[in-house]
N, C-alpha and C positions, 0 to 999 in steps of 0.2 A: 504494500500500500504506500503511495506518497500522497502528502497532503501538505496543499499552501495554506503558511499562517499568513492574517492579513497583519500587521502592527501598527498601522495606522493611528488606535486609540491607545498607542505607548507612548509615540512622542520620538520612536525608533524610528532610522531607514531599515532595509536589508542589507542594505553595505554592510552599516556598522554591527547588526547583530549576529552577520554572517562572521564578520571580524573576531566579534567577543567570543563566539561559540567554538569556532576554530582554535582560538588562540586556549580555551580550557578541554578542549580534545574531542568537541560533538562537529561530526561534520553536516552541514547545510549548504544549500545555494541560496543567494540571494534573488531575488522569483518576483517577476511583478505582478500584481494584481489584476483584475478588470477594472479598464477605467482609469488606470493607478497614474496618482500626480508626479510622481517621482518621473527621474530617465532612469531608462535602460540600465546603466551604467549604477543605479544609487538605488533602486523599487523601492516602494511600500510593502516588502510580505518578503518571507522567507520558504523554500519549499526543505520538506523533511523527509524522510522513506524509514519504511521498521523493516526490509531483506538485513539488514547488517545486524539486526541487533535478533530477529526472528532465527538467522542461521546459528546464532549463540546457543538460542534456548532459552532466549528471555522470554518472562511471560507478561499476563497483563499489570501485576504489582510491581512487576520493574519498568513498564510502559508510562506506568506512574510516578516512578522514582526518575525516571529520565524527563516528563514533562515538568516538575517539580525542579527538576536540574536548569532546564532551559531557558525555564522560568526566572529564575535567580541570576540569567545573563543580563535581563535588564538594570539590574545595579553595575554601574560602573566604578569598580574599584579592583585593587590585585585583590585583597583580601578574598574579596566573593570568587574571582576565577579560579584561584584556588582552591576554595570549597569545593568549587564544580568539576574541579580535577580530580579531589580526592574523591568524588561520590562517582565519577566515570571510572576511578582505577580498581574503584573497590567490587564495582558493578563489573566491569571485565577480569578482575582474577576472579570473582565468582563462575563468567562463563569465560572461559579459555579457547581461544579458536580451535586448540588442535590438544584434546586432553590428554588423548594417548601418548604425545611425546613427552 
């Protein structure tokens, strides 16, 4: 599944939320909207997909924990990307890409 967030009523572009999320270890594209005020280059909305996190074995209470992550990109400070480091790193040694090695 992918699905575009619009963040419009954040006060975000997709630039920079693509920036923040990148830079704490979730990968997104920045994705423009219908309609969307922004250019090409900056959108209003960011797009997201669960293949990466579904071939882990995550389930839906980690879908949770990840939206609750991404969620906490709208604060900009190191302190928070940090948090959202430690809750991706702690989420993937849980699922390990390849366990048997």
């Amino acid at each position: 599944h992918l699905m575009l967030v619009d963040l419009r009523n954040t006060g975000l572009t997709g630039k920079v939320m693509q920036l923040r999320l990148d830079s704490a270890n979730i990968t997104c594209n920045k994705n423009g909207i219908p309609n969307d005020p922004q250019t090409p280059f900056v959108t209003s909305g960011i797009r997201l997909g669960t293949p990466a996190v579904t071939t882990r074995g995550m389930n839906e209470d980690d879908m949770d924990i990840i939206a609750e992550l991404i969620s906490m990109a709208r604060e900009e400070s190191e302190e928070q990307l940090q948090r959202i480091r430690d809750g991706v790193a702690e989420l993937c040694a849980r699922y390990p890409l390849y366990p048997e090695l």
